[in-house]
N, C-alpha and C positions, 0 to 999 in steps of 0.2 A: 432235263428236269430242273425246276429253280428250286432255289436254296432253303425257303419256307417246305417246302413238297419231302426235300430231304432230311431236313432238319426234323418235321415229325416221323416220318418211316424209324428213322434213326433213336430218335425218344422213345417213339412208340416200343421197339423191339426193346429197348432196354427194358422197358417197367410192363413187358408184358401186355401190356394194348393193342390189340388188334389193331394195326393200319394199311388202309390200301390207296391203290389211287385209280380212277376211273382212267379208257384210255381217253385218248385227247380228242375223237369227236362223241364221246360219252360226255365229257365234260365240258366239251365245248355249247356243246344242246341242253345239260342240265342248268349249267349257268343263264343260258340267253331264256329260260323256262324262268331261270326264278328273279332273273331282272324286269323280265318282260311283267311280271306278275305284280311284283311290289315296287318296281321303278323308284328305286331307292336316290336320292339326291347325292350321293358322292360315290361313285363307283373306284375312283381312287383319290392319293393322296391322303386325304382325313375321312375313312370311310362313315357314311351315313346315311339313316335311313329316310329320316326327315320327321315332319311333321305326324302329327297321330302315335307314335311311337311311344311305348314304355321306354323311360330313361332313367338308367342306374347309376350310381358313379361307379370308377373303375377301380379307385384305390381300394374299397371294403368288398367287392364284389368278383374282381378279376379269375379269381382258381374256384374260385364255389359258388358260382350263380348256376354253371350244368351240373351239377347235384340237384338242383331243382326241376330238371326234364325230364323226362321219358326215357325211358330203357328201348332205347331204338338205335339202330345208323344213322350216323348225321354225317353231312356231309359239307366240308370246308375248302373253302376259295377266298382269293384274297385279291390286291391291287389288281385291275383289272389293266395298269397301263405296264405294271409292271415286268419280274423275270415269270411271276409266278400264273402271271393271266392266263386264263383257259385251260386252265389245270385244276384239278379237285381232287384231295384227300377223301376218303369213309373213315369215318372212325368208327367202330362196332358198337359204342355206346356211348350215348349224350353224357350220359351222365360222370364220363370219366376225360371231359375237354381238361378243365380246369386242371385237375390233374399232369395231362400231359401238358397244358399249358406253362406251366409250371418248373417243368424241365426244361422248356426249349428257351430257343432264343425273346424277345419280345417280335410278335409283329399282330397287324391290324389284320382282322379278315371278319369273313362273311360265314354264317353257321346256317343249313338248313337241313330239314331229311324227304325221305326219298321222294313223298308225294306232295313238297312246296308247300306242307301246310302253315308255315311259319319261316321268317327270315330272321336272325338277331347279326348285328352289325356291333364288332368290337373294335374300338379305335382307342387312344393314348387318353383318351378322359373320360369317354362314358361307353356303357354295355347298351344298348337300341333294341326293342324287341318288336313286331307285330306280327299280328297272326296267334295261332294257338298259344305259342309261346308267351304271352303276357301275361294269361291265367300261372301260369307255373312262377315267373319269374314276378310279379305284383307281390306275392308274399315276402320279399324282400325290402319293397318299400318301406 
């Protein structure tokens, strides 16, 4: 298990967050579901989603932009070349990322839920959104 995967489990239980993690050909197929879908421009490194994308900065935005989603499971993956590739967190509720983001270490990932209707990609300068998620997170701009 990589050090992002443990490092929420670990948050999560502290502050009461429901965290789980898909097993590894659940997440292997949720992932290449939601690559294939929105074929984002940087799968690692400096993740990005590209072009068309709602773009927020990260310093005003970073713990409180999922206060503005859906009370749904969402589900997180990150560096696709990295320890953490082909692995995915659930978090029980969008709306409490930022939260545990908050607690944990810094790192870049990728945020969706269950039915791919939206991707948002969060990297060291800006939050990326498309798909459903743009109507929720635009009231920020």
């Amino acid at each position: 298990m990589g050090q992002n995967i443990q490092e929420l489990l670990q948050v999560g239980q502290q502050l009461g967050i429901h965290v789980t993690t898909l097993d590894q050909q659940q997440a292997q197929h949720y992932i290449e579901r939601v690559l294939a879908r929105y074929k984002p421009d940087q799968t690692s490194s400096h993740l990005s989603i590209g072009d068309g994308a709602l773009t927020l900065p990260l310093e005003q935005h970073e713990f409180t932009y999922s206060e503005m989603l859906e009370q749904e499971s969402v589900y997180m993956f990150f560096d696709q070349e990295g320890t953490d590739r082909q692995q995915v967190a659930v978090i029980q509720d969008a709306r409490l990322v930022g939260k545990l983001m908050e607690n944990a270490f810094g790192m870049e990932y990728f945020l969706s839920n269950e039915q791919v209707e939206f991707l948002i990609a969060v990297n060291w300068y800006t939050i990326q959104a498309v798909g459903t998620a743009i109507s929720h997170l635009a009231r920020l701009k």
